[in-house]
DRENLOTOR-444705 format. One record per residue: chain; x, z, y of N, C-alpha, C, CB in turn; residue in three letters; residue number from 1. Coordinates in steps of 0.05 Angstrom, whole numbers, plus 5000, padded with zeros to 4 digits. Each point is the difference from the previous one (the first is absolute). Last residue first. Glycine has a CB too. Layout:
! residues N
NODE tido  n.x  n.z  n.y ca.x ca.z ca.y  c.x  c.z  c.y cb.x cb.z cb.y tornu gupa
NODE    A    X    Z    Y    X    Z    Y    X    Z    Y    X    Z    Y   ALA  NUM
...
This chain:
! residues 87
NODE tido  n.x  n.z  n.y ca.x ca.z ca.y  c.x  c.z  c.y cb.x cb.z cb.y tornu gupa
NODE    A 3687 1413 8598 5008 4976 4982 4982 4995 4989 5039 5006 4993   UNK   87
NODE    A 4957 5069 5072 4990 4968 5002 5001 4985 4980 5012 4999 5037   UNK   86
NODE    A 4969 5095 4920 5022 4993 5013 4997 4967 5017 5027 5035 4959   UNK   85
NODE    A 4902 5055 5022 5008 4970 4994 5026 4994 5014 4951 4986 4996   UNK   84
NODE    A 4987 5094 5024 5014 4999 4977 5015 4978 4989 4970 5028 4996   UNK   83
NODE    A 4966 4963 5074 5021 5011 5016 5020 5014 4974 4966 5009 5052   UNK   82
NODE    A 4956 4938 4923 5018 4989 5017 5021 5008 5013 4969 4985 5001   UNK   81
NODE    A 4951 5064 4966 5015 4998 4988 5022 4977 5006 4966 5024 4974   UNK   80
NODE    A 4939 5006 5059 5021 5014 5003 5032 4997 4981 4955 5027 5016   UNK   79
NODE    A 4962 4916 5002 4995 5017 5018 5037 5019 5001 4932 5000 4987   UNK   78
NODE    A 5059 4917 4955 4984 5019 4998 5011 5021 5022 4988 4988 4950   UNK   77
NODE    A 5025 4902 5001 4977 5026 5015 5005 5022 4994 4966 4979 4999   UNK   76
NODE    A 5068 4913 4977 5009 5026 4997 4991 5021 5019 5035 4978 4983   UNK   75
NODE    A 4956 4913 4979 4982 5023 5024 5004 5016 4995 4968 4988 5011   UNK   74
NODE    A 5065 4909 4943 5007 5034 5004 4986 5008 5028 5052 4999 4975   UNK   73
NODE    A 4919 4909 4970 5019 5011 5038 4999 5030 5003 4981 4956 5036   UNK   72
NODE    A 5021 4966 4867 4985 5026 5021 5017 5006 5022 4977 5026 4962   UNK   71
NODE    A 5046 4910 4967 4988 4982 5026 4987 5031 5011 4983 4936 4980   UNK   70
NODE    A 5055 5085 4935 5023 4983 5020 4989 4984 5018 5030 4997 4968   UNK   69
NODE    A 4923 5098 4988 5002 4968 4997 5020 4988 5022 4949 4997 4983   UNK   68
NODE    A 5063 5107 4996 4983 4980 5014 5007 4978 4989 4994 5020 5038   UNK   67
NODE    A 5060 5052 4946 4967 4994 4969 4983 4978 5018 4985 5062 4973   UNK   66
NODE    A 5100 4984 5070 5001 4971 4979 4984 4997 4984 5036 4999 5000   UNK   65
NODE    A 4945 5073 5052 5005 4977 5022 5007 4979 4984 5016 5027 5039   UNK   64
NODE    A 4984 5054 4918 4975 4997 5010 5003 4972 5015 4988 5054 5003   UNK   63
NODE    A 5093 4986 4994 4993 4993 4961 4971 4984 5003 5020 5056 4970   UNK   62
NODE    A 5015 4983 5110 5016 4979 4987 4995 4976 4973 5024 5040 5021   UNK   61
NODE    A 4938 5054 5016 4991 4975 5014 5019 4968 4989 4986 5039 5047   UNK   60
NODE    A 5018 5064 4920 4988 4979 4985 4996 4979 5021 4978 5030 4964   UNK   59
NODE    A 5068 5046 5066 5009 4994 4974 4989 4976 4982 5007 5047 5004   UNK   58
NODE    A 4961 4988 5089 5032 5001 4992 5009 4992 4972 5002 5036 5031   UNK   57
NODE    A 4910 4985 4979 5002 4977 5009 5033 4999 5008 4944 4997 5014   UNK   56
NODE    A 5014 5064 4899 5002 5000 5029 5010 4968 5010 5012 5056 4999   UNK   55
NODE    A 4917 4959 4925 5033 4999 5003 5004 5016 5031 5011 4943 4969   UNK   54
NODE    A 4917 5007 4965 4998 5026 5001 5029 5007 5004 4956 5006 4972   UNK   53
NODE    A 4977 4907 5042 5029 5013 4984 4999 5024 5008 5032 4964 4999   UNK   52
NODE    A 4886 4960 4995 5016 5016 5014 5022 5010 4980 4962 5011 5034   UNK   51
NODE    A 4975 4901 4991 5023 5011 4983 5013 5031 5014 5012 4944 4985   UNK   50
NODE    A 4884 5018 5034 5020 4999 5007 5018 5001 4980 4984 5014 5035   UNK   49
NODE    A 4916 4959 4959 5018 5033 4999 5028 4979 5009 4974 5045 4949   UNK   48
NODE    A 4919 4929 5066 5029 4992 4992 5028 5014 5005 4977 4963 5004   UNK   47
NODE    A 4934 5079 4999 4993 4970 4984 5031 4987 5000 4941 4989 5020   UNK   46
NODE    A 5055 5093 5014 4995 5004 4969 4990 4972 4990 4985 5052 5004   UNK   45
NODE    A 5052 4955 5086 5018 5001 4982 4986 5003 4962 5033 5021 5050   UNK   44
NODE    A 4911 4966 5032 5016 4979 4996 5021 5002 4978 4990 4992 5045   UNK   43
NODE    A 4952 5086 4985 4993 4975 4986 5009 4973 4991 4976 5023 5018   UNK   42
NODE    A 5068 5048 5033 4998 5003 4964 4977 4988 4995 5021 5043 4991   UNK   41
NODE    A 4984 4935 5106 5037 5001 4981 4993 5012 4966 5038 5023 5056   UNK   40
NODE    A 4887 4994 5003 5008 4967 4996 5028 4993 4981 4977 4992 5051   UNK   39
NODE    A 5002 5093 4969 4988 4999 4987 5005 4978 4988 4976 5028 5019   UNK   38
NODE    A 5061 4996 5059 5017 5003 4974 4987 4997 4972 5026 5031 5029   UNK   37
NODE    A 4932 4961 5066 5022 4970 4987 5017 5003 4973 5011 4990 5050   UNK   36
NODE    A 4929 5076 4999 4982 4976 4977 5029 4976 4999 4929 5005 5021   UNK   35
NODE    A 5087 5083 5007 4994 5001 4974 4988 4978 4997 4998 5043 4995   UNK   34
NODE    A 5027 4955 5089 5025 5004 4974 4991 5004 4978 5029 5017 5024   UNK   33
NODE    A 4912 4985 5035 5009 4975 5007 5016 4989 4980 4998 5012 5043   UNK   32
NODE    A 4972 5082 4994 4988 4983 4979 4997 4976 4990 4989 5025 5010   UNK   31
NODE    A 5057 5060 5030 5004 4970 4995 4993 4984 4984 5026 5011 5014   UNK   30
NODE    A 4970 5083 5001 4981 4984 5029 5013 4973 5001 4992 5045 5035   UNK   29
NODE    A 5039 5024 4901 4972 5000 4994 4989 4985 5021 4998 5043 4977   UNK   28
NODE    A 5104 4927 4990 4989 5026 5010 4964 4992 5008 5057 5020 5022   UNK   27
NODE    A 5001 4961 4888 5004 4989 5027 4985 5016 5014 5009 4957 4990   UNK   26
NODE    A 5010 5064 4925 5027 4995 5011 4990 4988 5035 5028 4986 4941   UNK   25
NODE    A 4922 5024 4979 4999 5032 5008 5027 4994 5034 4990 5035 4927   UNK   24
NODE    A 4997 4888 5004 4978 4996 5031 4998 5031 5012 4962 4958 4979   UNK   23
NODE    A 5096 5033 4946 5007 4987 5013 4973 4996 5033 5035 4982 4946   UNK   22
NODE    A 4939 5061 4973 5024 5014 5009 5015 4987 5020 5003 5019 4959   UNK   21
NODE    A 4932 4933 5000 4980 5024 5017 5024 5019 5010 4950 5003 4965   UNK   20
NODE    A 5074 4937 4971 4995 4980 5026 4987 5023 5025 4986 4949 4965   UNK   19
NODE    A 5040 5081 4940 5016 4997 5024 4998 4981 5015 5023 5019 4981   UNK   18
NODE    A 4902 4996 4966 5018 5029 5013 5022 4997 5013 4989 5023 4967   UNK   17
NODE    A 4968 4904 4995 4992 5012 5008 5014 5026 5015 4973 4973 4970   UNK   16
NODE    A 5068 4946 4977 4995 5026 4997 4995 5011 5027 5027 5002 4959   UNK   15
NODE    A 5002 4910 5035 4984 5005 4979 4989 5022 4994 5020 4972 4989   UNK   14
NODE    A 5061 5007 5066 4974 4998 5015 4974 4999 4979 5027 4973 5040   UNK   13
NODE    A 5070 5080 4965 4985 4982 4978 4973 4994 5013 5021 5021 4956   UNK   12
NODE    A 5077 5003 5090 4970 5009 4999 4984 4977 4979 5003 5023 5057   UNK   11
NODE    A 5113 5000 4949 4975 4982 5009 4970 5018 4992 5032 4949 4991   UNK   10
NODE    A 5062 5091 5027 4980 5006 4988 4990 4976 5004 4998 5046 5002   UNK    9
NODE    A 5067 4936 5035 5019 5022 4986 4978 5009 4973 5030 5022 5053   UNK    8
NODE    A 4978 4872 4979 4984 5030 5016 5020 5019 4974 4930 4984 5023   UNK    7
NODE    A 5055 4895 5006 5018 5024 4993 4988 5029 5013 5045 4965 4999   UNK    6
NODE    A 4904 4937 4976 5002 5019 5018 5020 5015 4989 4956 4998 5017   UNK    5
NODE    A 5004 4898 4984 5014 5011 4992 5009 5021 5019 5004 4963 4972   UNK    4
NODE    A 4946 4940 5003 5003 5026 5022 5010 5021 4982 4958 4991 5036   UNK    3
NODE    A 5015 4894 4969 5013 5016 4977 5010 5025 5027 5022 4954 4949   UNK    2
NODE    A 4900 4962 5036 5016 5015 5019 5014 5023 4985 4967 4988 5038   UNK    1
């Protein structure tokens, strides 16, 4: 399975401290959220992702032709879509 993340900062899930900086991030009565995000950097430190260190305006293009020619593009994210031109 070939995955692949664009970020301005990516978060090094290998490093302690900033996984703990990232969980500072969710709020103290969701405790729900910290165990899925846990799940999520367990999954990623066993099979790490491709990340780029870009903004997504600028690199999705580039990022998007690194997929294998049978992958079914899944473009995510909460807030960034509304930066995107349709084309």
């Amino acid at each position: 399975m070939w995955r692949a993340g664009i970020d301005v900062d990516p978060i090094d899930v290998t490093n302690d401290d900033a996984v703990r900086w990232l969980e500072a991030f969710v709020w103290p009565d969701q405790r729900d959220r910290v165990v899925r995000l846990r799940r999520a950097v367990e999954i990623a430190r066993r099979r790490p992702p491709q990340l780029v260190r870009g903004d997504l305006v600028d690199c999705l293009e580039a990022v998007a032709g690194l997929a294998p020619q049978n992958a079914t593009l899944v473009i995510f994210h909460t807030a960034a879509l509304a930066y995107l031109d349709l084309e």
